[in-house]
Each structure stands twice: as C-alpha cells, then as structure tokens.
Backbone as a chain_set.jsonl record, in Angstrom:
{"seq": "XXXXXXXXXXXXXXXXXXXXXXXXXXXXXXXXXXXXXXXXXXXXXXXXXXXXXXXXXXXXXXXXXXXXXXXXXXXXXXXXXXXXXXXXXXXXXXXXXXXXXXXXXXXXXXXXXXXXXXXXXXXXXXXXXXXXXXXXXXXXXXXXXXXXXXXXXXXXXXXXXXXXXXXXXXXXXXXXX", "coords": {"N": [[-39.902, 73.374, -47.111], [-37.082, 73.67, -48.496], [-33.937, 74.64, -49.901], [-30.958, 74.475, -50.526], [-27.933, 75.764, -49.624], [-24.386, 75.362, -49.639], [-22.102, 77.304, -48.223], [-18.698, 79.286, -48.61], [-16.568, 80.682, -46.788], [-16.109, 84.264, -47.692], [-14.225, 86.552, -48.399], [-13.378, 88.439, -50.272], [-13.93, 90.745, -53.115], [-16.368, 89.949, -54.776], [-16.152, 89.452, -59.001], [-16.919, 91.254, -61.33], [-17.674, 90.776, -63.982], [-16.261, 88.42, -64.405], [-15.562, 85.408, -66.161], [-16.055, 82.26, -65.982], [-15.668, 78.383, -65.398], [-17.522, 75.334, -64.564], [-17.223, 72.56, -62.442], [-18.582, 69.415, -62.097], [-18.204, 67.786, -59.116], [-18.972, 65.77, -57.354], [-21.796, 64.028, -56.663], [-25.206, 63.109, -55.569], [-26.185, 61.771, -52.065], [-26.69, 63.647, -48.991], [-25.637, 65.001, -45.961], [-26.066, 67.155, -43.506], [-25.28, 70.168, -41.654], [-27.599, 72.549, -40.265], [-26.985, 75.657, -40.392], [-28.365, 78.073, -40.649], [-31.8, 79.637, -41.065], [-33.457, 81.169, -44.373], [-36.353, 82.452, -45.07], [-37.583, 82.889, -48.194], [-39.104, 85.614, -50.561], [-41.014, 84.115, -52.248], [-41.53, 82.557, -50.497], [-40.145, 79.875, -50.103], [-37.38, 78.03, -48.299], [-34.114, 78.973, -47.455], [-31.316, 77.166, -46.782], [-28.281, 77.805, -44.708], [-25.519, 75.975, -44.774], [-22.912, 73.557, -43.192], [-20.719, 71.111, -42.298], [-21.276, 69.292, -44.831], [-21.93, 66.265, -45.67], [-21.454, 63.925, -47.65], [-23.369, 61.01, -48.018], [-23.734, 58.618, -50.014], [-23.757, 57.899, -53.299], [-25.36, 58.345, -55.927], [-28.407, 59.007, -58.503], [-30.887, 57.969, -57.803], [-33.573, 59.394, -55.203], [-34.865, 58.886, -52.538], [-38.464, 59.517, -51.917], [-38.557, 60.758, -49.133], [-38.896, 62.015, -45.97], [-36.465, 64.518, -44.503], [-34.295, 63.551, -45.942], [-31.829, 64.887, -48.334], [-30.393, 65.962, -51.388], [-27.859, 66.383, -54.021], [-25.482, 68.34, -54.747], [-21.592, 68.731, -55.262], [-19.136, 70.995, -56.362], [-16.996, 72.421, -58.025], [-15.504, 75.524, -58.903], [-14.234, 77.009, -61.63], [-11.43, 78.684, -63.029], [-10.013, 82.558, -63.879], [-8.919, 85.056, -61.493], [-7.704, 82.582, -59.044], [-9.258, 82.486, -56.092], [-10.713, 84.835, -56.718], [-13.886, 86.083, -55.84], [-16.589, 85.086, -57.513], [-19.942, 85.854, -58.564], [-23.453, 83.325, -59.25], [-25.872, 82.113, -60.386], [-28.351, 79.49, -59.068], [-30.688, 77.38, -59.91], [-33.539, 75.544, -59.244], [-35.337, 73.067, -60.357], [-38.793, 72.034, -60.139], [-40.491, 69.067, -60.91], [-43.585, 68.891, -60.461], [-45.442, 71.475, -60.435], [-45.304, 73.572, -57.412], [-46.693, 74.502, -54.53], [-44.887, 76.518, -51.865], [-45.912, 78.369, -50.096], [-49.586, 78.516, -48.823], [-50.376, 81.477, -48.932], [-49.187, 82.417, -51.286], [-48.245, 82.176, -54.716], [-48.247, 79.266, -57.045], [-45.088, 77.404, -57.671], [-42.974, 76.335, -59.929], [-39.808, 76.248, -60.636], [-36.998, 77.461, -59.025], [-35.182, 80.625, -58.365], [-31.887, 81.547, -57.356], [-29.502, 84.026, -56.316], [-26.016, 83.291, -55.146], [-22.635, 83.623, -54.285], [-19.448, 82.388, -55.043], [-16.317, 81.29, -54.869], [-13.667, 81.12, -56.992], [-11.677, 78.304, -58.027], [-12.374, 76.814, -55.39], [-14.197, 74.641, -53.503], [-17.775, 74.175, -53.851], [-21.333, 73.897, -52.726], [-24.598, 72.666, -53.721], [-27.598, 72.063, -53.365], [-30.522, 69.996, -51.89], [-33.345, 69.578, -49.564], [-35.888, 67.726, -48.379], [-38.678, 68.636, -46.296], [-41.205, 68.779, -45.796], [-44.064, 66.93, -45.506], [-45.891, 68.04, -48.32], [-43.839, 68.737, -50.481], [-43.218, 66.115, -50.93], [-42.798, 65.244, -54.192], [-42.932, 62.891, -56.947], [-40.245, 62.172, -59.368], [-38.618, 64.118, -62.147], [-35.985, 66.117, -60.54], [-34.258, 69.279, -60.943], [-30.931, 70.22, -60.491], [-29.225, 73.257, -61.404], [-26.342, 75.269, -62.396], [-25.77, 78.564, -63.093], [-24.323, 81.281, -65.437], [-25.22, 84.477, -65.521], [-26.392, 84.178, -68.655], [-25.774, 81.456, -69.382], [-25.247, 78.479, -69.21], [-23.824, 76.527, -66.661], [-23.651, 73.789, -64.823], [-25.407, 71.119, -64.831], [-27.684, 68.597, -63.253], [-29.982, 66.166, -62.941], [-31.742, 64.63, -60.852], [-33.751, 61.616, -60.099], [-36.31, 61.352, -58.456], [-38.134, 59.322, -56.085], [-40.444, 56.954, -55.395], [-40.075, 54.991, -53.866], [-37.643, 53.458, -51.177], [-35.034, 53.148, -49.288], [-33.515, 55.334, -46.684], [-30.415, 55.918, -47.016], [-28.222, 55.044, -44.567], [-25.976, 57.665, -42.603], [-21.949, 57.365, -43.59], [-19.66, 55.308, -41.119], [-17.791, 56.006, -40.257], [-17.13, 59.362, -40.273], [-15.037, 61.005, -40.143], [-14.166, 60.949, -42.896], [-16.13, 62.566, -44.856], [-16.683, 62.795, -47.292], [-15.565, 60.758, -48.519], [-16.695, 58.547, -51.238], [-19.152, 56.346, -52.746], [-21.44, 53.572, -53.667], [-24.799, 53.561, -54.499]], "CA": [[-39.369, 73.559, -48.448], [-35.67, 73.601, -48.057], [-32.963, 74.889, -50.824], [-29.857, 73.919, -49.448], [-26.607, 76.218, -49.963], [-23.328, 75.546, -49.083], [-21.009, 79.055, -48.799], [-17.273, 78.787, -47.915], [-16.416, 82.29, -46.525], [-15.688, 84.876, -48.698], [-13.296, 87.389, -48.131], [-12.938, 89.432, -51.619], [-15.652, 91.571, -53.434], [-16.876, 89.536, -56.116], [-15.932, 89.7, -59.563], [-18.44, 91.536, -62.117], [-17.931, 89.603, -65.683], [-15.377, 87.105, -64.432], [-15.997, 83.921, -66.894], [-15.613, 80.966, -65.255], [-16.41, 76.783, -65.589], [-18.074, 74.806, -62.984], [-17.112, 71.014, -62.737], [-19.087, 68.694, -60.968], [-16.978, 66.521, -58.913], [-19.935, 64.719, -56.271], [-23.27, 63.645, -56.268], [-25.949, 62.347, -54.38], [-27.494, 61.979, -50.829], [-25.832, 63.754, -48.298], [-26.432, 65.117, -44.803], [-25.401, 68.37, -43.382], [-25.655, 70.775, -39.896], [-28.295, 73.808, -40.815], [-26.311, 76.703, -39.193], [-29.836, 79.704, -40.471], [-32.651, 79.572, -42.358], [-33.966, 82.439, -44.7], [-37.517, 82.072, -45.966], [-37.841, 84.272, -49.384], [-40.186, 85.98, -50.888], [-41.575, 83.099, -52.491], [-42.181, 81.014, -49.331], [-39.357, 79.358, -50.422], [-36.594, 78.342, -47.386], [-32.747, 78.873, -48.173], [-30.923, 76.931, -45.294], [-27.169, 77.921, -44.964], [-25.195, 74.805, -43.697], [-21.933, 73.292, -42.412], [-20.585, 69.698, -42.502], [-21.752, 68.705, -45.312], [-21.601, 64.95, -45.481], [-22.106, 62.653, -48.634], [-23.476, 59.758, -47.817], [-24.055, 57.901, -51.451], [-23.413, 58.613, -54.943], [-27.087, 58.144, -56.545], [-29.285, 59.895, -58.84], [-31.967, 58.355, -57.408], [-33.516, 59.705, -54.268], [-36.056, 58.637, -52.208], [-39.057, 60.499, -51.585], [-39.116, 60.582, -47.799], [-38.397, 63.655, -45.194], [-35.236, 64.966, -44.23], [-33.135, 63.436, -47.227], [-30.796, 65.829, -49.06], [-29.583, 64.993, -52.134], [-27.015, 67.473, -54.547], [-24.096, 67.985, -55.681], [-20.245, 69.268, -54.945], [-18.686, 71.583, -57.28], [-15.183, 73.311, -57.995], [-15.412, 76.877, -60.262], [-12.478, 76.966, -62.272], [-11.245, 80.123, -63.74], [-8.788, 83.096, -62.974], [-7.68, 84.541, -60.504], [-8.023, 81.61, -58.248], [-9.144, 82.974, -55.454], [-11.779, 85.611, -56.53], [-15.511, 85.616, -56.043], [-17.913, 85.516, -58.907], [-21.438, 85.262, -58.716], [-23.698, 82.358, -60.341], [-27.252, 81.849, -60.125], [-28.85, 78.725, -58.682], [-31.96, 77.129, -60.142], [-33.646, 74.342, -58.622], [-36.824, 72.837, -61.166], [-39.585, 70.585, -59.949], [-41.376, 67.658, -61.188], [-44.741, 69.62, -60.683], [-45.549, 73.13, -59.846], [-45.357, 73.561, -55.98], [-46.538, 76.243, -53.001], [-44.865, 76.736, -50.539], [-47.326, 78.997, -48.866], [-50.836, 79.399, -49.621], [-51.172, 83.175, -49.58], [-48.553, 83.19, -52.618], [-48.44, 81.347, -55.953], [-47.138, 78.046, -57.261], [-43.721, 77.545, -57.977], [-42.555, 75.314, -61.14], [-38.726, 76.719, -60.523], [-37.195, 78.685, -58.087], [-33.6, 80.721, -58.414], [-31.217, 82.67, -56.325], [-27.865, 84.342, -56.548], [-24.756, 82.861, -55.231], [-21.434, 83.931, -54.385], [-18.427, 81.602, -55.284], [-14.865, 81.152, -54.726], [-12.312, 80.635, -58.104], [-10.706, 77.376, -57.103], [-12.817, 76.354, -54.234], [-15.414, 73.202, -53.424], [-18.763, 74.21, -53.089], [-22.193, 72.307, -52.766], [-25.951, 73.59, -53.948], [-28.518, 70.657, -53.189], [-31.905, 70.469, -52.166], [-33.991, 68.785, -48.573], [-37.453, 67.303, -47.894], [-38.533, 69.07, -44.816], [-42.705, 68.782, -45.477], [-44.962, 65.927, -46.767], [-46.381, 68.002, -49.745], [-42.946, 68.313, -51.363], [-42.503, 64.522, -51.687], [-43.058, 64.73, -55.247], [-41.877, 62.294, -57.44], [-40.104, 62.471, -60.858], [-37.116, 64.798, -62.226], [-35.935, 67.364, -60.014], [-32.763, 69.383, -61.942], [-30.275, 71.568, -60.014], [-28.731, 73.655, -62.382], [-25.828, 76.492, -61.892], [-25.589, 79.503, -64.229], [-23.695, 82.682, -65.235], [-25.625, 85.162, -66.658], [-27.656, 83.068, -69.484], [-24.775, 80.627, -69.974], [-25.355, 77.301, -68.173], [-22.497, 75.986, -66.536], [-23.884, 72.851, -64.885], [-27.017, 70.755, -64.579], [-27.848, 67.788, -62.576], [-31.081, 66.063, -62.956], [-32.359, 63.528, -59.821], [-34.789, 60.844, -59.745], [-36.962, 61.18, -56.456], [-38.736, 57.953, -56.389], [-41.472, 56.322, -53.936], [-39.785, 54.141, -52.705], [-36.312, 53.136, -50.692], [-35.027, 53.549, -47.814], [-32.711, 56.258, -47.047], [-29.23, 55.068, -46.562], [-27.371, 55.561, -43.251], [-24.26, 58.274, -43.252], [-20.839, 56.575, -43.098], [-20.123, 54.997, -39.901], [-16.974, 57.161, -39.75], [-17.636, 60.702, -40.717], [-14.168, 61.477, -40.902], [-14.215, 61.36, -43.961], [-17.153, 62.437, -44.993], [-17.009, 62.638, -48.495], [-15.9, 59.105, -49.567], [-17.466, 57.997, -52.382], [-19.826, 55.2, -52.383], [-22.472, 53.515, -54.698], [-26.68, 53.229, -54.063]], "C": [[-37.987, 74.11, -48.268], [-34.789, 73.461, -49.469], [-31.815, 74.885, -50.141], [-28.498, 74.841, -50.266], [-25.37, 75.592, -49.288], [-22.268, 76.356, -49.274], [-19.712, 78.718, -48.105], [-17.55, 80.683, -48.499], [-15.839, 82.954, -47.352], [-15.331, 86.5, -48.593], [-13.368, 88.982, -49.106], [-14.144, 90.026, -51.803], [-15.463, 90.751, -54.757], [-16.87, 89.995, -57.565], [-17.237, 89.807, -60.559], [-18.866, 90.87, -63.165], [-17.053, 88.373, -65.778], [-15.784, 85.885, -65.066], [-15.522, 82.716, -66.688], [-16.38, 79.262, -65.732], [-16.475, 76.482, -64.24], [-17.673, 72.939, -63.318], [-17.552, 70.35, -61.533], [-18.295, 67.425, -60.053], [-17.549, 65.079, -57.864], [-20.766, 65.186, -56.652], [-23.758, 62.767, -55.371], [-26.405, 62.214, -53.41], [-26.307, 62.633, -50.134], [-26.517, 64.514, -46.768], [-25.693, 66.233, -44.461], [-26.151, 68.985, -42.129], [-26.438, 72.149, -40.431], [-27.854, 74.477, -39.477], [-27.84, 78.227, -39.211], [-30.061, 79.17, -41.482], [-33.337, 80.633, -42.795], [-35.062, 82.107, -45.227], [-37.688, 83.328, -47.217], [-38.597, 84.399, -49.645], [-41.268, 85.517, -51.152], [-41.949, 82.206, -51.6], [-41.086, 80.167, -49.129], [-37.954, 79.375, -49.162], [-35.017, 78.123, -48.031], [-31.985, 78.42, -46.998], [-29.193, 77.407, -45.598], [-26.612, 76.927, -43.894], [-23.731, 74.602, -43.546], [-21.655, 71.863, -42.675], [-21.213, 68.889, -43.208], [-21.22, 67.539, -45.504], [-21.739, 63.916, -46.831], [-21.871, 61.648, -47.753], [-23.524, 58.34, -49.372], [-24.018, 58.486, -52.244], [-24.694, 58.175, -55.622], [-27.623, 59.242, -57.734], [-30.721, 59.237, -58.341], [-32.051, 58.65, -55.984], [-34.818, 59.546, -53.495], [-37.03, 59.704, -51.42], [-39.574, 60.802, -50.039], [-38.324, 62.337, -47.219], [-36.95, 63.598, -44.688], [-33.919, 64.38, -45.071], [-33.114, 64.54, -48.306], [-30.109, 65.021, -50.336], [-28.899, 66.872, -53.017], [-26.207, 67.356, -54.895], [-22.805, 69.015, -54.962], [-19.372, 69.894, -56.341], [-17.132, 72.775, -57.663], [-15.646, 74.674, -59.174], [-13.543, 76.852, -60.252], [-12.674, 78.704, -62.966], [-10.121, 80.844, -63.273], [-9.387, 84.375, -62.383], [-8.033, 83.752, -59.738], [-8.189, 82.552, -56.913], [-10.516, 84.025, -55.557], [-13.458, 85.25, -56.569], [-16.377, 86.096, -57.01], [-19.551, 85.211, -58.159], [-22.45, 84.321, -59.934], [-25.261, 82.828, -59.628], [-27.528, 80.593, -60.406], [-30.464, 78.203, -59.159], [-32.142, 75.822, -59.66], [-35.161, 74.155, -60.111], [-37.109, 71.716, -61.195], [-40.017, 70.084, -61.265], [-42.869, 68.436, -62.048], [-44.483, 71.049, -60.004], [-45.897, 72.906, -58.0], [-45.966, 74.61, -55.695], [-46.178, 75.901, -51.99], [-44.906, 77.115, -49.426], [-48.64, 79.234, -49.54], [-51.058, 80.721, -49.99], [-49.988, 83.194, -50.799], [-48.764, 81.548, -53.748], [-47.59, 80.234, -55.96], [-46.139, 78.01, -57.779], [-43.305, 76.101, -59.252], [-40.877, 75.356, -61.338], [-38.689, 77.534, -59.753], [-35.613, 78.839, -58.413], [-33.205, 81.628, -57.459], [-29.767, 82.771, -56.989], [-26.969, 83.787, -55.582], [-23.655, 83.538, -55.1], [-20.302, 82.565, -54.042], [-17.166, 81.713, -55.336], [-14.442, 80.608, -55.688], [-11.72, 79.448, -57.383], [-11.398, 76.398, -56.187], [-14.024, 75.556, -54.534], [-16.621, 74.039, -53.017], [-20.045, 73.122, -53.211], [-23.468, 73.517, -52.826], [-26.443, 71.48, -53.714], [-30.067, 71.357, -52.535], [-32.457, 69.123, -50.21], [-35.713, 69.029, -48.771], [-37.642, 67.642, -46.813], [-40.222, 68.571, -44.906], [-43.316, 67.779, -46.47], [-45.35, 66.375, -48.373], [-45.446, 68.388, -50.692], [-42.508, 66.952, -51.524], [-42.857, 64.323, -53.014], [-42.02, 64.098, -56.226], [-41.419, 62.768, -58.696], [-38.954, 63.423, -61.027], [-37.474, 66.196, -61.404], [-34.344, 67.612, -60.259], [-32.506, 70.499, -61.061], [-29.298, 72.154, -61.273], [-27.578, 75.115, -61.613], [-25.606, 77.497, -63.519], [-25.04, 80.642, -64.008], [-24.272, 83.606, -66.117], [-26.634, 84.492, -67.235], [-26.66, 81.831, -69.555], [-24.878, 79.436, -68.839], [-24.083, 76.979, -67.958], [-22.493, 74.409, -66.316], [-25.519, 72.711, -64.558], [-26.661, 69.155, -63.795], [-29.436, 67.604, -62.24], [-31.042, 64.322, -61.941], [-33.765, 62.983, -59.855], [-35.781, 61.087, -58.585], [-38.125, 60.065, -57.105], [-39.773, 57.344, -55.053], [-41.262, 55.173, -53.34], [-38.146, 53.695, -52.384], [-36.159, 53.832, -49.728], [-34.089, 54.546, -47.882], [-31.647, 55.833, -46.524], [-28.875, 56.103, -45.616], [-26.046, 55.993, -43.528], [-23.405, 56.991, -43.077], [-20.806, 56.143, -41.616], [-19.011, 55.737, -39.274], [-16.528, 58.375, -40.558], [-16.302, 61.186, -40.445], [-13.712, 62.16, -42.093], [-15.132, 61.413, -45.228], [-17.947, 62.343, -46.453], [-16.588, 61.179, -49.537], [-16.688, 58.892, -50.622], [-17.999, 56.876, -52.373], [-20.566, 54.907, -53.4], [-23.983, 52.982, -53.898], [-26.726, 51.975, -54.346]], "O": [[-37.955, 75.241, -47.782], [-34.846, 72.42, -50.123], [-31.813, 75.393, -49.019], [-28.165, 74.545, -51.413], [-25.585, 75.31, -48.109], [-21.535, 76.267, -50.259], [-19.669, 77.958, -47.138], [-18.035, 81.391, -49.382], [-14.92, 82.381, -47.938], [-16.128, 87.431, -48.707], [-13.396, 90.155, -48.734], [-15.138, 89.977, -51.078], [-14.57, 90.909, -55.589], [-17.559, 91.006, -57.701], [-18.178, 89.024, -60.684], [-20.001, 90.442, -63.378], [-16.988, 87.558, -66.698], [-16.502, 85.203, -64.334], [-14.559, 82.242, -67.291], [-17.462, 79.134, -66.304], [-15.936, 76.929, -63.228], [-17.908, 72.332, -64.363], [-17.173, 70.52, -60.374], [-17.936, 66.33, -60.485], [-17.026, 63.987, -57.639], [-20.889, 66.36, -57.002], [-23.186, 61.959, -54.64], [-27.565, 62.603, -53.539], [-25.148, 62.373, -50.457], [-27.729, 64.542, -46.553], [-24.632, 66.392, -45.065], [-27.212, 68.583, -41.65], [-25.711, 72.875, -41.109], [-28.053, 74.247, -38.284], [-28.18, 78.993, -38.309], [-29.437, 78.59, -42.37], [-33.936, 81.264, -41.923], [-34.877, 81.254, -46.095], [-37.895, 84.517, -46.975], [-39.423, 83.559, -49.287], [-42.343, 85.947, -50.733], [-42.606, 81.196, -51.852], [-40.975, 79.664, -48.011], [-37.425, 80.47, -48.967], [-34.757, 77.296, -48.905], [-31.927, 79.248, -46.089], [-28.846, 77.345, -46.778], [-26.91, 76.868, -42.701], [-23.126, 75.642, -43.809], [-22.505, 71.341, -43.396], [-21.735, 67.882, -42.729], [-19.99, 67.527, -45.547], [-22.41, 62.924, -46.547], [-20.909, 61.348, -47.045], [-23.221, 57.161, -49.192], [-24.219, 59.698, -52.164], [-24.547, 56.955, -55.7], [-27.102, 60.357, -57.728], [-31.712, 59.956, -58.469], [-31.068, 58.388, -55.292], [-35.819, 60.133, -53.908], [-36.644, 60.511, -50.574], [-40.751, 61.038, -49.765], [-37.662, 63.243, -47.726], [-36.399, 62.511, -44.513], [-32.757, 64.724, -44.854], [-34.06, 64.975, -48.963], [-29.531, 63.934, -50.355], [-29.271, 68.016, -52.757], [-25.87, 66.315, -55.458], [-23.102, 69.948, -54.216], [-19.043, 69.133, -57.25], [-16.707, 73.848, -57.235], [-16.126, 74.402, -60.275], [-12.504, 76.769, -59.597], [-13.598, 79.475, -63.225], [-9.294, 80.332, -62.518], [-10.456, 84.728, -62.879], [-9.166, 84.112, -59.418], [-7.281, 83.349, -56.673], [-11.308, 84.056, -54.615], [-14.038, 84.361, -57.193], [-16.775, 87.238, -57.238], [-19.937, 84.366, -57.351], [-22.333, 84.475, -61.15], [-25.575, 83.59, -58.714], [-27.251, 80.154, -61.522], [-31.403, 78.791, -58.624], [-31.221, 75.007, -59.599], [-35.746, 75.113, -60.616], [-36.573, 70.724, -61.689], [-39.906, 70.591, -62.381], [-43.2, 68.568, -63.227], [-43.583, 71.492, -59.29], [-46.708, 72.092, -57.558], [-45.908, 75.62, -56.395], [-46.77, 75.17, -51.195], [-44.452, 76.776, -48.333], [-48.822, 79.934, -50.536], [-51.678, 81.133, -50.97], [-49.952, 84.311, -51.314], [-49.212, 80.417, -53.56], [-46.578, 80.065, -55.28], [-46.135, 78.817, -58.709], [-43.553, 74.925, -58.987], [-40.462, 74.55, -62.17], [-39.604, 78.307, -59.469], [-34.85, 77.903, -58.651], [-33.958, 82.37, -56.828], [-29.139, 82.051, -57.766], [-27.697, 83.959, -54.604], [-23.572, 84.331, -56.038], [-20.337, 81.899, -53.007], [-16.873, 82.561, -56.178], [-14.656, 79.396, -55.653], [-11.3, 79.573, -56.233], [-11.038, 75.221, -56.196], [-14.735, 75.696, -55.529], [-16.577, 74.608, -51.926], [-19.968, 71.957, -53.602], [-23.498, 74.65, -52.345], [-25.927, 70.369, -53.84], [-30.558, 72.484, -52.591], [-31.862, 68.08, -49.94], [-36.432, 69.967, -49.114], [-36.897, 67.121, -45.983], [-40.542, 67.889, -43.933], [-43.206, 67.718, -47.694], [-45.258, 65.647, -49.362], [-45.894, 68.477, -51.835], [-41.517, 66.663, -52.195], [-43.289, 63.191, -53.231], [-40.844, 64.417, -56.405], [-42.03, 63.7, -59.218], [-38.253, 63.572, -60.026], [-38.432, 66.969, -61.421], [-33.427, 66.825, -60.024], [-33.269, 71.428, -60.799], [-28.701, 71.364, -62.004], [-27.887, 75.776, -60.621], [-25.363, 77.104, -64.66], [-25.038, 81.187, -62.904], [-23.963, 83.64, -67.308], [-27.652, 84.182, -66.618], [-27.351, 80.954, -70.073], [-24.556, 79.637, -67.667], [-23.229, 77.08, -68.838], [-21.822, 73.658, -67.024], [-26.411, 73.499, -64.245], [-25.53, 68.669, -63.795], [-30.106, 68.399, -61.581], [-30.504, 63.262, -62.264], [-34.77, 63.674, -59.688], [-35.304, 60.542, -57.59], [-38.718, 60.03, -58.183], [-39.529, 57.48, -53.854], [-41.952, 54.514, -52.562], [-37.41, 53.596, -53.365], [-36.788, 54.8, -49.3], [-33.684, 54.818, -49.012], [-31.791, 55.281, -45.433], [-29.022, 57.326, -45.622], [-25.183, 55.421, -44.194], [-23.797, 55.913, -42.629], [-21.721, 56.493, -40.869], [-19.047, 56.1, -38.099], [-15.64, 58.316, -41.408], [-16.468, 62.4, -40.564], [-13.187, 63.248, -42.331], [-15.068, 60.72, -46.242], [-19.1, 62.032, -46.749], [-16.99, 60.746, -50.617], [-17.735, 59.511, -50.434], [-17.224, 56.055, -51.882], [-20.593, 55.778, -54.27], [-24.106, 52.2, -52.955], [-27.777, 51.349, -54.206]]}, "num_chains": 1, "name": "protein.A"}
C-alpha cells in the first residue's frame, strides 16, 4: 500500500496561514526511484521518491502492480519561495486494510510541506494484489478545509501498462493513453 510523495527540499520554516492556489499542470502514469519508506499508523506506506518520470497523460489506470499514476503541481502564492503546508488525501473505490490488526481505510490523509512557486507531485502505487481495486480513486490537495485541487482516476481491469519514454531525458513530455 504505497502513497507516493514527491518533496523538493525545503530550506525555510513553513508559513502558518499563508493562502495559496494549487494548479495542476500533469497527469497520469508515471514511474519514479523510492529513495525511504515510512509505514504510518494506519498500515498505510508513504514512499519518498526521486526521478519522477511521467510516462502518459491518462485518467485511466490499469489495475496491475507497480503502476503509479498522479499528478504534478505548482502552488502559487506569495512570497515565492516560502513553505506552506497542505494536506494530502487519497480516497478509495472501497474501504481497504492495510494490515489486519488495524481497521479499514475508506480515505487516508497526511500533511505536506510545499514550496511557493515550485513543481511538486502527490500520486499513488500498486505494490500488493489486494489493492487492485477497481473504480474512482481521487487525490485531492487541501489547506485547512479549503480544497485546492482534486483529481479523480479510473483504475480499470484491464490494459497493459505503458512502457516509460525510451529517452528519459526528458522525462516529463507529455503524451496521450
């Protein structure tokens, strides 16, 4: 069970009521280097990664193992430059566990630290058969109560999973499913 962050280093101390917009600028499958993984309270794993890669622009996503799908995101606001905090919600299909000794999960959230200005990426991986479920799965970012964005994915039973670029240069190209 794999929640997928992507953090670009962060220097400053995070701003307390800073009010900021989030604009989505990519979607879709993508592939990435898991540098640590934190398992939380919930069972729930938070991987922190590196080279993230789009491979395809999609909402749908097929329900097989080790496909990533998500999104790329810019916070706008001022001062460019400082870090706010957001909170991350991911919300299945069906209610999950992703350990027996604790309860099922129907949503799961975390906090966030973000860079004014700067690209980041929240997404989501298939690491274990009994998350292949199909049907809407919505990443959402928020400040406070105030939604900023949402992004709702297909996962589907069937397709293959497309192969990255063939030159990862440039890894974010844009492409269509």
């Amino acid at each position: 069970f794999r929640s997928a962050l992507g953090l670009v280093s962060l220097f400053a101390a995070h701003a307390h009521a800073q009010s900021v917009s989030v604009s989505i600028i990519e979607h879709g499958l993508y592939t990435a280097e898991i540098t640590a993984t934190e398992r939380m309270p919930n069972g729930v794993e938070r991987n922190l990664l590196r080279n993230i890669c789009h491979v395809v622009t999609t909402d749908k996503v097929p329900a097989r193992l080790n496909v990533m799908f998500g999104f790329r995101f810019r916070t706008e606001g001022t001062p460019t430059g400082e870090v706010v905090e957001l909170t991350r919600v991911t919300r299945y299909p069906v209610s999950m566990k992703p350990s027996p000794a604790l309860g099922a999960v129907r949503e799961y959230g975390h906090d966030i630290l973000v860079q004014i200005g700067r690209v980041s990426y929240i997404g989501y991986g298939f690491d274990h058969d009994w998350e292949l479920q199909t049907g809407p799965w919505t990443l959402e970012l928020w400040q406070g109560r105030r939604k900023l964005a949402e992004k709702t994915f297909e996962v589907v039973d069937r397709g293959e999973r497309p192969a990255p670029p063939a030159d990862d240069s440039n890894c974010f190209q844009l492409s269509s499913f």
